[in-house]
Gaussian input, Z-matrix of N, CA and C with variables (Angstrom, degrees):
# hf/3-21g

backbone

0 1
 N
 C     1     B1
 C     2     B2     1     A1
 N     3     B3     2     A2     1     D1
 C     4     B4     3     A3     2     D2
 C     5     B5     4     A4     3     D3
 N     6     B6     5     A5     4     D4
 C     7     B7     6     A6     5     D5
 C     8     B8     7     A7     6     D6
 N     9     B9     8     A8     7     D7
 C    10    B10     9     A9     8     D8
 C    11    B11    10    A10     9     D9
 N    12    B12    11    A11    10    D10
 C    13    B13    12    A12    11    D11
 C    14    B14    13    A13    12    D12
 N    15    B15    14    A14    13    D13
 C    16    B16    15    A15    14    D14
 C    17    B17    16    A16    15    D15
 N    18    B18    17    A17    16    D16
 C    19    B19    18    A18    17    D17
 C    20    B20    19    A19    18    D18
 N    21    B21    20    A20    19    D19
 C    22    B22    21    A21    20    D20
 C    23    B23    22    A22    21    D21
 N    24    B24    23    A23    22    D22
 C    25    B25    24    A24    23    D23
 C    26    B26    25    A25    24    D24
 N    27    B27    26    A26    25    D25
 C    28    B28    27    A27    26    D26
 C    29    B29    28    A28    27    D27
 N    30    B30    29    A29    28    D28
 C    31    B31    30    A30    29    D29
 C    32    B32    31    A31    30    D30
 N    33    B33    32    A32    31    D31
 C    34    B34    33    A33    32    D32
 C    35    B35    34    A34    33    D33
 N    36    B36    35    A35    34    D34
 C    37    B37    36    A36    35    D35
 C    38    B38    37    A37    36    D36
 N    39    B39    38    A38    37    D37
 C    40    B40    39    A39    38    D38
 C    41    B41    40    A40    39    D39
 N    42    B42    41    A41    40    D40
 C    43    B43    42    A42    41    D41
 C    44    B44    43    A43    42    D42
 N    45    B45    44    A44    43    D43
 C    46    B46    45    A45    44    D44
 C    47    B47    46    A46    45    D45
 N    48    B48    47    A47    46    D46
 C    49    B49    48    A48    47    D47
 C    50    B50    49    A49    48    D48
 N    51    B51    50    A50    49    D49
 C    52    B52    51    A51    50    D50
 C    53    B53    52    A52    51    D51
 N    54    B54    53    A53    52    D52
 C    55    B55    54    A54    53    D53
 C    56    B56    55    A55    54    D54
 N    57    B57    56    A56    55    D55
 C    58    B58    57    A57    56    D56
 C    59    B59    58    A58    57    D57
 N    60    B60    59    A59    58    D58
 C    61    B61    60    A60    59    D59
 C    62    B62    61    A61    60    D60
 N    63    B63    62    A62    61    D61
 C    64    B64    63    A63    62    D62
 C    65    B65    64    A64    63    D63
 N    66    B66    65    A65    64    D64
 C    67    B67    66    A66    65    D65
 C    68    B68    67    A67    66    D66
 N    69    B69    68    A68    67    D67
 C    70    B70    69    A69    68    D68
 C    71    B71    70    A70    69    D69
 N    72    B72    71    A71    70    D70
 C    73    B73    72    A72    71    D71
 C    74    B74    73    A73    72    D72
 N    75    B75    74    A74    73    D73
 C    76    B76    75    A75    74    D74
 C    77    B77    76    A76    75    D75
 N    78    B78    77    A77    76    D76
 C    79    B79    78    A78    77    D77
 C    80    B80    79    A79    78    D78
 N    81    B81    80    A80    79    D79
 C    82    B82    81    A81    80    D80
 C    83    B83    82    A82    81    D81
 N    84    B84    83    A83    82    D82
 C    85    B85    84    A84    83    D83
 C    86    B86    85    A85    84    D84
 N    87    B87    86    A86    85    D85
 C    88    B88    87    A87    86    D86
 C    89    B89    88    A88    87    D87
 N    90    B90    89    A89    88    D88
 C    91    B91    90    A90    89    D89
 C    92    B92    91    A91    90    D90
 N    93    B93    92    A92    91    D91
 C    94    B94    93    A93    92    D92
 C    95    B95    94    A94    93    D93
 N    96    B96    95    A95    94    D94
 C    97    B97    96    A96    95    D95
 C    98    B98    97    A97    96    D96
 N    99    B99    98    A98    97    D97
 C   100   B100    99    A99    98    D98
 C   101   B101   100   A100    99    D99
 N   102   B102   101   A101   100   D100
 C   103   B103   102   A102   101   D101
 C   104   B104   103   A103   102   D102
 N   105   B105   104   A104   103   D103
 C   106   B106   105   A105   104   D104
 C   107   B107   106   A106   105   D105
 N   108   B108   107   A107   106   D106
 C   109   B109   108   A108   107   D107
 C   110   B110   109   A109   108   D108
 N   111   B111   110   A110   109   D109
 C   112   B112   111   A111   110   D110
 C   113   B113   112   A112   111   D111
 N   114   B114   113   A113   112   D112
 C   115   B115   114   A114   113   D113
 C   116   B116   115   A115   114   D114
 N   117   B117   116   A116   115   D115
 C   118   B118   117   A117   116   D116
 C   119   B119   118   A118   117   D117
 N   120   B120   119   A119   118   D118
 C   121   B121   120   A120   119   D119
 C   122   B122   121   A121   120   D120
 N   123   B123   122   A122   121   D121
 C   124   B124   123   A123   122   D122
 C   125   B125   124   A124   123   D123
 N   126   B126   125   A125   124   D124
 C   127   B127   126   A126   125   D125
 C   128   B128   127   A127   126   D126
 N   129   B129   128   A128   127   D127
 C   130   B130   129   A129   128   D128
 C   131   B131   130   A130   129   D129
 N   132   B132   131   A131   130   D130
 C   133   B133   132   A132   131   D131
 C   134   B134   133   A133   132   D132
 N   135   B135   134   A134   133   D133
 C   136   B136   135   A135   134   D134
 C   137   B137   136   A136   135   D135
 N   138   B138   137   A137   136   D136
 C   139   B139   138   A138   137   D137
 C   140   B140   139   A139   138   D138
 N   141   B141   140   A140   139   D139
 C   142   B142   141   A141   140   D140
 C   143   B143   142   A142   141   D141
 N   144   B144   143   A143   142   D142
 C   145   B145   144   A144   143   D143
 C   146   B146   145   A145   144   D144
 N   147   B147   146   A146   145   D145
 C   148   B148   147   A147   146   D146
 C   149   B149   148   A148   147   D147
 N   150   B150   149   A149   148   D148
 C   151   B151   150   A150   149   D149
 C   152   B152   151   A151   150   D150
 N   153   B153   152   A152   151   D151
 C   154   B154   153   A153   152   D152
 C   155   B155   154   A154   153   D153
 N   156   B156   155   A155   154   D154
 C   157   B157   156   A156   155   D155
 C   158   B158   157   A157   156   D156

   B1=1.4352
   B2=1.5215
   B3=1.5392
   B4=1.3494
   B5=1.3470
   B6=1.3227
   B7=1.8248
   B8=1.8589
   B9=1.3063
   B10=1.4730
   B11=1.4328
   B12=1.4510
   B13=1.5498
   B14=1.2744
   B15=0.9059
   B16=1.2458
   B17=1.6811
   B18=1.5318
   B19=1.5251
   B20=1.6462
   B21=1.7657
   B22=1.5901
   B23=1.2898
   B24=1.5222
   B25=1.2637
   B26=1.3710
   B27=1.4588
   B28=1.2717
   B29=1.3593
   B30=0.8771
   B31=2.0169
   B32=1.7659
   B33=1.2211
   B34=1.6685
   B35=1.0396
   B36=1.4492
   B37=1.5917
   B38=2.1107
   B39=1.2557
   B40=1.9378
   B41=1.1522
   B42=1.0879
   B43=1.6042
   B44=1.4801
   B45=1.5603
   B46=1.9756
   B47=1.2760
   B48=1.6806
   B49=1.7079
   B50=1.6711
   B51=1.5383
   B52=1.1991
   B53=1.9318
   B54=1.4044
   B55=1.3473
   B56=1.2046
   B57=1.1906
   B58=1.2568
   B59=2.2231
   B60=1.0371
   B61=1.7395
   B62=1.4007
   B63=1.2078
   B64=1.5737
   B65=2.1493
   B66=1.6817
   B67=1.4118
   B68=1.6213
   B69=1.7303
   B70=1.3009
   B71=1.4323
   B72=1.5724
   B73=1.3901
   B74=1.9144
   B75=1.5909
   B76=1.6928
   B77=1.3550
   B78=1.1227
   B79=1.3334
   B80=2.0123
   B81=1.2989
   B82=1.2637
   B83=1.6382
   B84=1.6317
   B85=1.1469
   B86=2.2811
   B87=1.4681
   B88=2.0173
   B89=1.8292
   B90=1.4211
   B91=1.3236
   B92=1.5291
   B93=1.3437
   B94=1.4031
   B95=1.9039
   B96=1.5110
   B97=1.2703
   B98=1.5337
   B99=1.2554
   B100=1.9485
   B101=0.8976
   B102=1.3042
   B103=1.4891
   B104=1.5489
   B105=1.3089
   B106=1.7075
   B107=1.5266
   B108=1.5587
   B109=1.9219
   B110=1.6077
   B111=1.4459
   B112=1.1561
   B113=1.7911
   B114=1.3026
   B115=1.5436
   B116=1.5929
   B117=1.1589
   B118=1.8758
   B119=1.4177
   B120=1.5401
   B121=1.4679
   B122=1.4846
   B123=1.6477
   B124=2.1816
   B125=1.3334
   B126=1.2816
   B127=1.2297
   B128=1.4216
   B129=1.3776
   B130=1.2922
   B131=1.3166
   B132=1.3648
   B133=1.8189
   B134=1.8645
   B135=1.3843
   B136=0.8629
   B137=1.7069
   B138=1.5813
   B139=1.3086
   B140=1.5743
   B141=1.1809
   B142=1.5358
   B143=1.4733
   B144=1.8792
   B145=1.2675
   B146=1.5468
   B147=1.3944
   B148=1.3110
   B149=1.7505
   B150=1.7368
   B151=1.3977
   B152=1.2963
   B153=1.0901
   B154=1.6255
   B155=1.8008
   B156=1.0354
   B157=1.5188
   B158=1.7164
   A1=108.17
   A2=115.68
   A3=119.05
   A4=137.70
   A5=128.16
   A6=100.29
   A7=97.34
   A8=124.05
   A9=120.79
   A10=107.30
   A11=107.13
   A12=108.71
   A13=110.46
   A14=143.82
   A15=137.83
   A16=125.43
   A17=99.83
   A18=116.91
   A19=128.54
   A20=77.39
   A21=93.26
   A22=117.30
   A23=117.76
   A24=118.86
   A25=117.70
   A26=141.88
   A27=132.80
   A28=128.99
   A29=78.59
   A30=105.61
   A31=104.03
   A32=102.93
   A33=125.71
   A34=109.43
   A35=105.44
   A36=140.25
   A37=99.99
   A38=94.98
   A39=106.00
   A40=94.86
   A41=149.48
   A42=122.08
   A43=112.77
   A44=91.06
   A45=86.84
   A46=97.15
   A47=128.22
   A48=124.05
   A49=87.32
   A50=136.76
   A51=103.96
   A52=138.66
   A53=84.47
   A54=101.34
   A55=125.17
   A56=127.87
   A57=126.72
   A58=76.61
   A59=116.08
   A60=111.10
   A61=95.62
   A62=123.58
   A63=114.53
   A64=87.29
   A65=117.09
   A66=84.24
   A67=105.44
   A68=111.06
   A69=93.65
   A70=108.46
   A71=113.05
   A72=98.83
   A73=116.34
   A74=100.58
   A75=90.26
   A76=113.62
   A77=107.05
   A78=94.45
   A79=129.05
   A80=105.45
   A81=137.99
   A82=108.01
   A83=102.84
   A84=98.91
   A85=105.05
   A86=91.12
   A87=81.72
   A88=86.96
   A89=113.81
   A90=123.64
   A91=115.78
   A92=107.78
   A93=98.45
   A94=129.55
   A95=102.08
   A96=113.62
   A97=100.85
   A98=115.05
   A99=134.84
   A100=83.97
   A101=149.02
   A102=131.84
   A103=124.08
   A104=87.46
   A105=118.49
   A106=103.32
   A107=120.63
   A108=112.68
   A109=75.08
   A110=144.96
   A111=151.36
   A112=104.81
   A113=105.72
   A114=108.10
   A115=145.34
   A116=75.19
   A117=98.58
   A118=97.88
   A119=129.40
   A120=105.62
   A121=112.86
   A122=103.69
   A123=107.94
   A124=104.96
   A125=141.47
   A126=163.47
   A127=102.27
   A128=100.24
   A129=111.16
   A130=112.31
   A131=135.43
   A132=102.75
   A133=91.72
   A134=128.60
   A135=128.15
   A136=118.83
   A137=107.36
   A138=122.54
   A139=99.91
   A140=114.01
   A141=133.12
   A142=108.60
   A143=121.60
   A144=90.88
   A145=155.24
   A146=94.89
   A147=95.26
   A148=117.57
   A149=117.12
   A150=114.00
   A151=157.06
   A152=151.28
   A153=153.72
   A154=92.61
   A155=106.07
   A156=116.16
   A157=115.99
   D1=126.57
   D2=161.85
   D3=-55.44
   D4=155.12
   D5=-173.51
   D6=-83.35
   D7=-18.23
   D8=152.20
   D9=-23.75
   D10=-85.69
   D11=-167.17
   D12=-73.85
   D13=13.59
   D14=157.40
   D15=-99.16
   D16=-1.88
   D17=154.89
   D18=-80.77
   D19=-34.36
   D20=177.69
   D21=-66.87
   D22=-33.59
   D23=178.55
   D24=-85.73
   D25=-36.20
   D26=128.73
   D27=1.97
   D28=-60.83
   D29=-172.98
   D30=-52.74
   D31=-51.02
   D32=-176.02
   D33=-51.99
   D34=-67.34
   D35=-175.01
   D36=-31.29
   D37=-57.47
   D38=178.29
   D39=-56.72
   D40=26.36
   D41=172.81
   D42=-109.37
   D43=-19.18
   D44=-174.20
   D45=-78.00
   D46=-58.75
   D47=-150.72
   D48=-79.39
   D49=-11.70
   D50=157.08
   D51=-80.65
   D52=-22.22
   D53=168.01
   D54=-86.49
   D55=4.16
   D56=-155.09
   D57=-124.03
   D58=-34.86
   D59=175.32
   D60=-57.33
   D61=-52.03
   D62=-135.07
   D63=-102.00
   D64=5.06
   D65=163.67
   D66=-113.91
   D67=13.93
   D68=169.24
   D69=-101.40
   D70=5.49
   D71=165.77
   D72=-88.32
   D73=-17.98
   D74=163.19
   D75=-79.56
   D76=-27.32
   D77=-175.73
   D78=-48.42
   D79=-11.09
   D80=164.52
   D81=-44.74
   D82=-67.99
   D83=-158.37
   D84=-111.23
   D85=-7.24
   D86=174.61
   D87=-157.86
   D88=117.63
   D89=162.45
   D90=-52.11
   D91=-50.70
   D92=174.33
   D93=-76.22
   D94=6.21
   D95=-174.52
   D96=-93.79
   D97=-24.01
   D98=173.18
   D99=-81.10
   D100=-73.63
   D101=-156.71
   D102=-46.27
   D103=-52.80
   D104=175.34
   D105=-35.26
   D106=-49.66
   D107=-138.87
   D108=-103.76
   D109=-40.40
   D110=-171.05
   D111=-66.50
   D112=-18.35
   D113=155.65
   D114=-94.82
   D115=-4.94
   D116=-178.50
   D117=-117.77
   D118=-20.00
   D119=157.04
   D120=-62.08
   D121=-48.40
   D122=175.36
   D123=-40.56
   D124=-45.69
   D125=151.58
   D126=-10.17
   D127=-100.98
   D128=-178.97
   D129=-43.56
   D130=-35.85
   D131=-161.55
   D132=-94.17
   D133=-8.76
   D134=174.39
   D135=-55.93
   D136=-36.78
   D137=178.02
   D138=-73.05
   D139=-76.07
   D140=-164.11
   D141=-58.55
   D142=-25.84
   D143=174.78
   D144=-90.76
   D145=156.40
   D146=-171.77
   D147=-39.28
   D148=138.78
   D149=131.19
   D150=-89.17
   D151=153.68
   D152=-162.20
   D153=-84.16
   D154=146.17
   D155=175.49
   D156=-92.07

């Protein structure tokens, strides 16, 4: 592994505990608007993740 990709994956890594703040702070005001960003993080690592060679 390059230290490139190993930034890249770092990099990734921030998306849940940031996403995961900002849908329990909607979650406040629309359940399905928390649902929403907690699905497009599943989303995202679904796209972005890595495969094994």
């Amino acid at each position: 592994m390059t230290d490139d990709e190993a930034k890249t994956i770092t990099r990734q890594y921030t998306v849940a505990p940031v996403g995961s703040v900002v849908a329990i702070a909607i979650s406040f005001v629309s359940g399905l608007a928390s649902v929403t960003v907690v699905l497009i993080i599943a989303a995202f690592y679904a796209i972005t993740g890595s495969h094994g060679d």
